[in-house]
C-alpha positions in Angstrom: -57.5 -120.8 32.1 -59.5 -123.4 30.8 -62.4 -121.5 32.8 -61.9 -118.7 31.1 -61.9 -120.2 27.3 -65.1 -121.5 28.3 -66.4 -118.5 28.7 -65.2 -116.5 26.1 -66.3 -119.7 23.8 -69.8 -119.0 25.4 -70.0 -115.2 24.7 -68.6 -115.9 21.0 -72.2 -118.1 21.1 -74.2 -116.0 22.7 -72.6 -113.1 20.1 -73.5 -115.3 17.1 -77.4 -116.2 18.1 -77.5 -112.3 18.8 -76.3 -111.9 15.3 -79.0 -114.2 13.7 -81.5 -112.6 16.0 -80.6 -109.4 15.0 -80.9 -110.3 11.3 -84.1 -111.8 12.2 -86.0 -108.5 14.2 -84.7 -106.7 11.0 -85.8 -108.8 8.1 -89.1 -109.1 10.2 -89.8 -106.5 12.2 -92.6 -104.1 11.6 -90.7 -100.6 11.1 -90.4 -97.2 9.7 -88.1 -97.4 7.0 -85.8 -93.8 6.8 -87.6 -91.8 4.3 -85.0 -90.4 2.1 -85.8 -87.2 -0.6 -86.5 -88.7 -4.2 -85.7 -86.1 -6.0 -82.7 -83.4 -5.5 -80.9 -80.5 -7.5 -77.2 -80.3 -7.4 -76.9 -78.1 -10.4 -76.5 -74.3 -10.4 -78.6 -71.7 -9.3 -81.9 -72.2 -8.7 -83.8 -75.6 -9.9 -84.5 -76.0 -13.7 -86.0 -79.0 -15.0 -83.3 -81.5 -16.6 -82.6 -81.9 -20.2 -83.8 -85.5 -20.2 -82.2 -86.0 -23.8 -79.0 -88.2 -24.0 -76.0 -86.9 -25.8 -73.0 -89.0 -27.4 -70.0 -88.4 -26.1 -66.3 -88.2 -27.3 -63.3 -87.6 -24.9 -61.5 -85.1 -27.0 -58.8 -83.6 -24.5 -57.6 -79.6 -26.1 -53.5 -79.6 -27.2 -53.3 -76.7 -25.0 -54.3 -78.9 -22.0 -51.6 -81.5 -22.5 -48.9 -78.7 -23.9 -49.8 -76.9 -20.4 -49.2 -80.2 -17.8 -46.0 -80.7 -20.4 -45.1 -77.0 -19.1 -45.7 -78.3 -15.2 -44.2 -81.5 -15.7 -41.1 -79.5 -16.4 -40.8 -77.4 -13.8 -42.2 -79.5 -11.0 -40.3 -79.4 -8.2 -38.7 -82.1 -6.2 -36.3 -81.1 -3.6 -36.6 -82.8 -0.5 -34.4 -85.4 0.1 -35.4 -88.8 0.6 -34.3 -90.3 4.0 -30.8 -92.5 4.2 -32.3 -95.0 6.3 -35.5 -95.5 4.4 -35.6 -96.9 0.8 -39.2 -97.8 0.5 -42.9 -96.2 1.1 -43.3 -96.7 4.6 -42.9 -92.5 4.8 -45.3 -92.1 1.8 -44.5 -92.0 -2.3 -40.4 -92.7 -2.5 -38.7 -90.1 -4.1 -36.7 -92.4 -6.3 -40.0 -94.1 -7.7 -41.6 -90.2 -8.2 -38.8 -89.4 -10.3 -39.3 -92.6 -12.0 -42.9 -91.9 -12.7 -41.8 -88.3 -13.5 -39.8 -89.3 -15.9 -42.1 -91.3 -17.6 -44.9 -89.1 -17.8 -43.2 -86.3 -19.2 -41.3 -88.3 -22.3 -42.9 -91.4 -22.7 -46.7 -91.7 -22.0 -49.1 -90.6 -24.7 -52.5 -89.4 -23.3 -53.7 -89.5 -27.4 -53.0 -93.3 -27.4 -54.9 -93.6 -24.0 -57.8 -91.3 -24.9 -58.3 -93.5 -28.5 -58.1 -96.4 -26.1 -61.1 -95.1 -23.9 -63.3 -93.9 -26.8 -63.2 -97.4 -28.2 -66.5 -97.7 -26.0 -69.4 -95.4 -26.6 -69.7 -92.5 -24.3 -73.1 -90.7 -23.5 -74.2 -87.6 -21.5 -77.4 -86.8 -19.4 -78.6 -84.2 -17.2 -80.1 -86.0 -14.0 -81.1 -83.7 -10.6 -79.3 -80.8 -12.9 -76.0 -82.5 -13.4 -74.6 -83.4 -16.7 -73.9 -87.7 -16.1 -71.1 -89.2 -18.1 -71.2 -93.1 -18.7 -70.2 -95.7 -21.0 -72.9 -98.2 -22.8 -71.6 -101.2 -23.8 -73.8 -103.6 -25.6 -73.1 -107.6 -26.3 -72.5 -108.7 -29.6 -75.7 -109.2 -31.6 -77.7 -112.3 -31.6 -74.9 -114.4 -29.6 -76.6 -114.5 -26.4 -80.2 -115.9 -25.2 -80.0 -113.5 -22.1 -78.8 -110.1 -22.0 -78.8 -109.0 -18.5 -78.6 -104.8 -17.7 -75.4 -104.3 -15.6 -74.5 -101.3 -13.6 -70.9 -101.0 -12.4 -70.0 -98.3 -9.8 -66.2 -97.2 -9.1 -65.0 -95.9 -6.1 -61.8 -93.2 -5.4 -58.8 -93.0 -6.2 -60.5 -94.6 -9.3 -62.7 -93.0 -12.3 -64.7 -95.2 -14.9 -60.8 -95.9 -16.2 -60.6 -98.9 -13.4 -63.1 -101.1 -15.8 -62.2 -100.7 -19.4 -60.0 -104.4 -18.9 -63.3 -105.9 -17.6 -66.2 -104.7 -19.8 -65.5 -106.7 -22.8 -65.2 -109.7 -20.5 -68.9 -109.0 -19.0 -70.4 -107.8 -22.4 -68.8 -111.1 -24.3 -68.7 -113.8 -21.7 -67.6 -116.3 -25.0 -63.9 -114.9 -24.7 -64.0 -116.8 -21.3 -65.0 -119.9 -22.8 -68.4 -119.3 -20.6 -71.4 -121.1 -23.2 -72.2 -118.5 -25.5 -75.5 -119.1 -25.6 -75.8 -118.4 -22.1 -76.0 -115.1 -20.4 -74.0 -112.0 -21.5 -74.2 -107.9 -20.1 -75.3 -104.9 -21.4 -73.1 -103.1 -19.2 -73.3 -99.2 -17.9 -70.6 -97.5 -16.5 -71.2 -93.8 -15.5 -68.7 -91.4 -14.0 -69.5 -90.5 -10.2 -70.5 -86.5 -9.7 -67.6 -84.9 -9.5 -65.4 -87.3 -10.6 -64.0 -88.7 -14.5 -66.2 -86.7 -16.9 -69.4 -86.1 -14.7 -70.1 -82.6 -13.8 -69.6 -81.7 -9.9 -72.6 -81.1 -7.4 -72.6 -77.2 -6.9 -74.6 -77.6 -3.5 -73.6 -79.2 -0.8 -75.3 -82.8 0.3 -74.5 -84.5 -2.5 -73.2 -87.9 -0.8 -73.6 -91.6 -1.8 -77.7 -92.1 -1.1 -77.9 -88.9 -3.6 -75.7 -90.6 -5.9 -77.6 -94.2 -5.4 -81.0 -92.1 -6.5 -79.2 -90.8 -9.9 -78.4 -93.3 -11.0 -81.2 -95.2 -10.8 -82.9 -92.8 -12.6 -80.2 -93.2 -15.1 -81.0 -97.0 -14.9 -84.7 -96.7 -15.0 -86.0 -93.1 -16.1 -83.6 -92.9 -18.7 -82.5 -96.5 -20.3 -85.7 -98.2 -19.5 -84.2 -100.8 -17.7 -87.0 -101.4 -15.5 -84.7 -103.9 -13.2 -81.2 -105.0 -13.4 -77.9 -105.9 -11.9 -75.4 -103.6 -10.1 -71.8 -104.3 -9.3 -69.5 -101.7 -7.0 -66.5 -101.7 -5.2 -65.0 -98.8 -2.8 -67.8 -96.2 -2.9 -69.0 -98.3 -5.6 -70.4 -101.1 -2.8 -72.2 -98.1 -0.9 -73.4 -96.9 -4.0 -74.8 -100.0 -5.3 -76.0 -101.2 -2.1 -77.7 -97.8 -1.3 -79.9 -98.6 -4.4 -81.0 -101.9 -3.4 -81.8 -100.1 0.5 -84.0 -97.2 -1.8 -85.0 -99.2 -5.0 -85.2 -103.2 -3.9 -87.7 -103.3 -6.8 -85.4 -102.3 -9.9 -82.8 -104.6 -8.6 -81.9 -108.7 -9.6 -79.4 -108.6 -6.9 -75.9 -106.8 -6.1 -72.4 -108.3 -6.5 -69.7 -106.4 -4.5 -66.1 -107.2 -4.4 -65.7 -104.8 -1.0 -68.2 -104.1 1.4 -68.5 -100.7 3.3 -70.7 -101.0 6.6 -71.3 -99.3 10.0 -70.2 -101.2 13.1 -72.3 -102.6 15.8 -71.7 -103.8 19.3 -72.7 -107.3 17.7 -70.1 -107.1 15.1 -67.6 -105.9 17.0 -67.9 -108.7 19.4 -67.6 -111.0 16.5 -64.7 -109.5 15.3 -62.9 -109.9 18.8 -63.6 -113.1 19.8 -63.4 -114.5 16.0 -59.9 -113.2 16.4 -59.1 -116.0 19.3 -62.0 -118.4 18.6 -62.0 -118.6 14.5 -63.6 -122.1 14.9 -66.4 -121.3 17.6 -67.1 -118.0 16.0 -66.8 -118.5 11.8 -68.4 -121.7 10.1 -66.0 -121.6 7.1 -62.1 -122.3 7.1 -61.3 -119.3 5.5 -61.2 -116.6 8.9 -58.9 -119.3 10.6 -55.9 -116.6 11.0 -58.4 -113.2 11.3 -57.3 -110.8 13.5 -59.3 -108.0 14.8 -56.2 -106.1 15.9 -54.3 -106.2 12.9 -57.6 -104.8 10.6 -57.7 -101.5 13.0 -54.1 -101.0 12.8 -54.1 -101.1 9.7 -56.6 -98.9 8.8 -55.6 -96.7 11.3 -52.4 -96.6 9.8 -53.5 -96.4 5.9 -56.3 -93.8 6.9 -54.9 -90.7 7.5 -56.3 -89.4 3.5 -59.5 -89.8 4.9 -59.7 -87.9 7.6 -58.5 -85.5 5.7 -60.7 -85.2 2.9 -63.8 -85.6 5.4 -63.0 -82.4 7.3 -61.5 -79.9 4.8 -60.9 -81.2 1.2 -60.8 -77.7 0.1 -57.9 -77.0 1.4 -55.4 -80.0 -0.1 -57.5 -80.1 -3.2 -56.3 -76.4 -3.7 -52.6 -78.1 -3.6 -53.7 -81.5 -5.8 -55.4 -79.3 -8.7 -52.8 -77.1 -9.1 -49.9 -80.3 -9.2 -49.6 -82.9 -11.1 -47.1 -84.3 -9.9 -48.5 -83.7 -6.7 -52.0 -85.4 -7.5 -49.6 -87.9 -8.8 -48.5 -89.0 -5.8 -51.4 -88.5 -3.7 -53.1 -91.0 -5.8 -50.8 -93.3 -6.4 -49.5 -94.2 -3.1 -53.2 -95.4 -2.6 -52.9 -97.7 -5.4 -49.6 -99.3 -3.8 -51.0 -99.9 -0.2 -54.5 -100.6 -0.9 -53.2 -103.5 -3.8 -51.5 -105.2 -0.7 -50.0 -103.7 2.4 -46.6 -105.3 1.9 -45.6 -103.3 -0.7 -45.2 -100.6 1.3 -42.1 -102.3 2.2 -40.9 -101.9 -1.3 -38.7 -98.9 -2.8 -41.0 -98.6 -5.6 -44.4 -99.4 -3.8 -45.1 -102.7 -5.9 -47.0 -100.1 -7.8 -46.6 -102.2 -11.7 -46.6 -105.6 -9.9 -50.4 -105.6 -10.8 -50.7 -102.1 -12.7 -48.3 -100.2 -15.9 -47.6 -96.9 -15.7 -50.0 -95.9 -18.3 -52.5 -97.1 -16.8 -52.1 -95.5 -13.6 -51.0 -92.5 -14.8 -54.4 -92.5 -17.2 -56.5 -92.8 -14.0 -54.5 -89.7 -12.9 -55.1 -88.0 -16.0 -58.6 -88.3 -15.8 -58.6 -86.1 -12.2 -56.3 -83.9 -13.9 -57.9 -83.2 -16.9 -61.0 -82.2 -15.5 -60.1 -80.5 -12.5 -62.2 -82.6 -10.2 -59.5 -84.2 -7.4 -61.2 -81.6 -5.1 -64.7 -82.7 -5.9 -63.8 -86.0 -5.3 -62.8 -85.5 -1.9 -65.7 -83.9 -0.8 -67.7 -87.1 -1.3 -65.6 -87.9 1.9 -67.2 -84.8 3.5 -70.4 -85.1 2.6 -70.7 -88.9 3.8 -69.5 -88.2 7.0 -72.1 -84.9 7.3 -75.2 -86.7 6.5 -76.8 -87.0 9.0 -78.9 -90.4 9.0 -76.5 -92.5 7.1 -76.1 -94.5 9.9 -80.0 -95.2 10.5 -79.9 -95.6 6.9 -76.8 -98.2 6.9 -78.7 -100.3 9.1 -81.3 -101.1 6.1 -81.7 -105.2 5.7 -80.8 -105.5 1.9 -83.2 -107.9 0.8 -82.1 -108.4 -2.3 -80.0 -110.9 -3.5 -76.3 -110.4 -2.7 -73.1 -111.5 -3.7 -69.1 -110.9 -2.3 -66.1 -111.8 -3.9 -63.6 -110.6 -1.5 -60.0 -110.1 -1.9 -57.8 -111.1 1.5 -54.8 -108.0 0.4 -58.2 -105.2 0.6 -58.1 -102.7 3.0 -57.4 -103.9 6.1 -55.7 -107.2 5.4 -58.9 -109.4 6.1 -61.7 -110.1 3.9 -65.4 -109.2 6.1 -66.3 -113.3 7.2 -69.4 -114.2 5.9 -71.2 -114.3 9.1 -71.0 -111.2 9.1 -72.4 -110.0 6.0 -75.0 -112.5 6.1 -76.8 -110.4 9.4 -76.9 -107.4 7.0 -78.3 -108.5 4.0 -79.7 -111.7 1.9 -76.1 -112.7 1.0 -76.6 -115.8 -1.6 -73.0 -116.0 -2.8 -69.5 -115.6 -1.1 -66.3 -116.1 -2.1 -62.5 -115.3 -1.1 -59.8 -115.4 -3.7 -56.1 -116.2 -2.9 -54.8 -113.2 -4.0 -55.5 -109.1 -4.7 -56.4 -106.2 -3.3 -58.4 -103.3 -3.3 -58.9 -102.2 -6.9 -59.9 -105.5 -8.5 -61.7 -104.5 -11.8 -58.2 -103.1 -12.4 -56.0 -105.9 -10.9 -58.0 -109.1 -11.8 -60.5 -108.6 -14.1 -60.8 -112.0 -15.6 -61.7 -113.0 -11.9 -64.0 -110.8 -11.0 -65.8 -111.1 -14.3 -66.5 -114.8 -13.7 -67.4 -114.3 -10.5 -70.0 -111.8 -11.4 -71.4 -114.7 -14.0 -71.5 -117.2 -11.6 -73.2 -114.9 -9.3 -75.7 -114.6 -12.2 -76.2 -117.8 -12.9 -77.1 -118.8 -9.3 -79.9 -116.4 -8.8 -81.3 -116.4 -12.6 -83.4 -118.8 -11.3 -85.2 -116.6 -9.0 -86.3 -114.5 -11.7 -87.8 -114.5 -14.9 -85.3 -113.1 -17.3 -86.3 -111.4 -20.7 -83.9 -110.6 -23.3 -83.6 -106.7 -22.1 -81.8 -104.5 -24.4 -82.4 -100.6 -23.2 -82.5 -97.4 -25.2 -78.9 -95.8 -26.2 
């Protein structure tokens, strides 16, 4: 026995050094980088050249929209019959809680209230690659801060732009957190995915995340003249944000994720095994100790079963979703009770307002409803899987500065160790919180907003930072 720890010890070395060497061959190596299209047209019909103009915004939702999902609401129909022997969401969405949330929707949430919520913040429009972008611009207060530092922030799905309207005041007035006002503050920019919140949908196929990661640069660059700046993502929002420092290292001060999306390698996986029985040979920090390989692939196996959907035919339950709210309901929301922390799928109502209300979860349903797009959404999915160099492309050293705040209840139960991350890119700041899950701009915003300052203030010296204020 003792025999065999020794060796396994010696692999979980020899696993490590090939790690470091492997980060070392890429950072160093002489090679082709993937050549990816700079330019694209998603919009319809042949190519046109974009409307480069930018348009204010104002989320103005018709009367006969909301009378018509009153009329749904109404008549939706539940009747299956929840199991005897299972009271919580172990099967899926509890029938109890759906009537609950049924309930609610139909006599007690105002989309009006919500909507004036979400205008609060100024909305704009541009046409980029021949889609029509929706974002918010949210600027500091005037002449409180020495540093105003350009800030992207990507969501991810189930979300929409909704997930961050608790943390961009935080970012674009870092005084209310008692940071040093004089310090640095955000200009922050939060655009709406293709095909998802307000943004129009791609009417070609091909339009994955390195497509998305180009747009928005140009939305960054070509048409806020923010010649470099800061991006933050989570979900998608990671690849998204992390496929722009792979394209566009130059525009970019560094990337702050709070999730990070990556391929596997032989390496990796290695690491992952024998960290799971050697936590102290194989991780230099404390915070691994209990990590267990087996438990993150059950878990996913188990919590995945939406995604293999929607990356094989999202045509066909997006047909269902569009045409249900109470439907989409569900499909969205049991997402936001696993994802927050697995253990509340042990719960009869999913945990789903331990961390969220119900207007604000059914707002981020309201925003797939209104605009039709669950189905566009889901074929992000598709096209991901169907491009056919992502991996080649995911194997890109970011060389940019990077920082991870990771949550331990994300998907899969285990925050990514930083040994890990550290062979992939220039990872310069990693922390694990104590508690949350997947959707953090949404769950803890006040912690992730720190986080992203103190990832600022560690790498602002690496640069030298002008007050930046873009165009509207």
């Amino acid at each position: 026995m003792g025999r065999l720890s020794g060796s396994l010890a010696a692999i979980a070395v020899i696993s490590i050094a090939y790690l470091q060497l492997q980060k070392y061959f890429v950072t160093h190596k002489k090679h082709v980088k993937p050549t990816f299209p700079r330019h694209g047209f998603y919009g319809p019909g042949r190519y046109i050249p974009d409307d480069e103009r930018i348009h204010t915004f104002h989320i103005n939702v018709s009367d006969k929209v909301i009378i018509d999902l009153g009329h749904r609401l109404r008549e939706a129909r539940i009747n299956h019959e929840q199991l005897e022997d299972v009271s919580d969401f172990s099967y899926g969405f509890n029938k109890n809680t759906l009537q609950e949330f049924l309930h609610y929707w139909k006599n007690d949430y105002s989309w009006k209230d919500e909507e004036a919520k979400i205008n609060i913040f100024s909305h704009f429009t541009t046409q980029i690659e021949g889609l029509n972008v929706h974002y918010i611009h949210a600027k500091p207060p005037l002449n409180k801060y020495q540093k105003i530092v350009p800030l992207l922030l990507v969501h991810g799905w189930p979300g929409n732009f909704y997930e961050f309207y608790k943390l961009i005041p935080l970012l674009t007035d870092p005084g209310l957190q008692g940071h040093d006002t004089k310090r640095t503050a955000f200009e922050v920019i939060v655009p709406s995915i293709p095909g998802f919140g307000f943004s129009e949908a791609s009417h070609k196929s091909g339009f994955d995340q390195i497509a998305t990661a180009r747009i928005f640069k140009k939305l960054m660059v070509d048409r806020l003249d923010f010649m470099r700046f800061l991006a933050h993502g989570g979900d998608w929002g990671s690849l998204i944000v992390s496929n722009i420092a792979r394209e566009f290292p130059e525009h970019l001060y560094g990337i702050h994720l709070n999730n990070v999306l990556s391929v596997p390698t032989i390496p990796r996986t290695i690491i992952q095994i024998l960290g799971s029985y050697f936590p102290s040979l194989t991780f230099l920090s404390d915070t691994p100790q209990n990590y267990s390989f087996k438990e993150i692939f059950m878990e996913k196996l188990f919590e995945s079963g939406y995604l293999h959907i929607q990356a094989t035919k999202p045509d066909t339950i997006g047909v269902a979703l569009n045409d249900s709210p109470i439907g989409l309901m569900a499909w969205i929301l049991e997402k936001f009770s696993s994802l927050t922390n697995k253990e509340y799928r042990k719960l009869s109502d999913g945990g789903l307002e331990k961390k969220f209300t119900k207007d604000e979860l059914l707002t981020i349903v309201m925003i797939y409803w209104i605009n039709g797009n669950i189905l566009s959404s889901q074929r992000y999915y598709k096209e991901f899987f169907s491009h056919p160099d992502r991996i080649e492309f995911s194997k890109e050293y970011i060389d940019v500065p990077v920082g991870v705040l990771a949550f331990p209840n994300d998907f899969g139960g285990f925050p990514t160790p930083a040994e890990m991350l550290s062979s992939i890119a220039t990872l310069k700041h990693y922390k694990v919180m104590e508690n949350g899950g997947h959707f953090a701009a949404l769950e803890e915003p006040v912690l992730l907003a720190s986080d992203i300052y103190e990832f600022v203030v560690k790498i602002v010296p690496e640069f030298d930072f002008e007050v930046l204020v873009g165009s509207m």
